[in-house]
N, C-alpha and C positions, 0 to 999 in steps of 0.2 A: 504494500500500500504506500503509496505518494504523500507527502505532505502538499499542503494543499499549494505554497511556495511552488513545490516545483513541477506540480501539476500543470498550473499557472504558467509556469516557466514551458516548457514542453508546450502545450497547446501556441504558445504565442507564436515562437520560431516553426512552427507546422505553417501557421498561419501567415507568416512575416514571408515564408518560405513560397508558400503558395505566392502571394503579390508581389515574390520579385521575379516567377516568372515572367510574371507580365512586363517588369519592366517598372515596377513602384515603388516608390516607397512611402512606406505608411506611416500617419501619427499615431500614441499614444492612444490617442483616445478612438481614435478607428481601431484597435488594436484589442482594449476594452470590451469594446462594443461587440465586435463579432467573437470573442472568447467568454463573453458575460464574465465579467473580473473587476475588480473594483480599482480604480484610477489608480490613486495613491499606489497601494502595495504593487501594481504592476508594473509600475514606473520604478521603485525600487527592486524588483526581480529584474527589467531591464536593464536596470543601471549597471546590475551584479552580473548580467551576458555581457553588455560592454565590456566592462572593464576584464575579461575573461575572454574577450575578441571570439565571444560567439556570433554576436549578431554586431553590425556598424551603426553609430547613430550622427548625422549630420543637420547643425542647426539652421535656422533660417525661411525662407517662405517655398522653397525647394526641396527642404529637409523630409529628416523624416526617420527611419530605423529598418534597415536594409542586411541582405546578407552578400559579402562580397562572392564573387565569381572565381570558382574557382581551375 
């Protein structure tokens, strides 16, 4: 069984993963939204795949949290 952290965590990058095929990248709160997860705590699970170069986040009106190509 998962704690709910890293369930949270797992669903996101599935998700993050799915919209960069397309070629996106997502905010936060799009992120939420299609995971049903509460802002805050997801934004710190994110912070913690940043900083762990699972997933990439780039700020600005372009930005967003993307996984590089590999």
């Amino acid at each position: 069984m998962f704690s709910k952290a890293c369930e949270y965590g797992i669903r996101a990058v599935i998700y993050i993963s799915s919209e960069n095929k397309a070629g996106r990248k997502v905010s936060i709160q799009e992120i939420c939204e299609a995971i049903e997860a509460p802002n805050h705590f997801t934004a710190k699970i994110l912070q913690i795949l940043s900083r762990n170069m699972i997933v990439n986040s780039q700020k600005g009106g372009h930005g967003g949290v993307y996984l590089d190509k590999f």
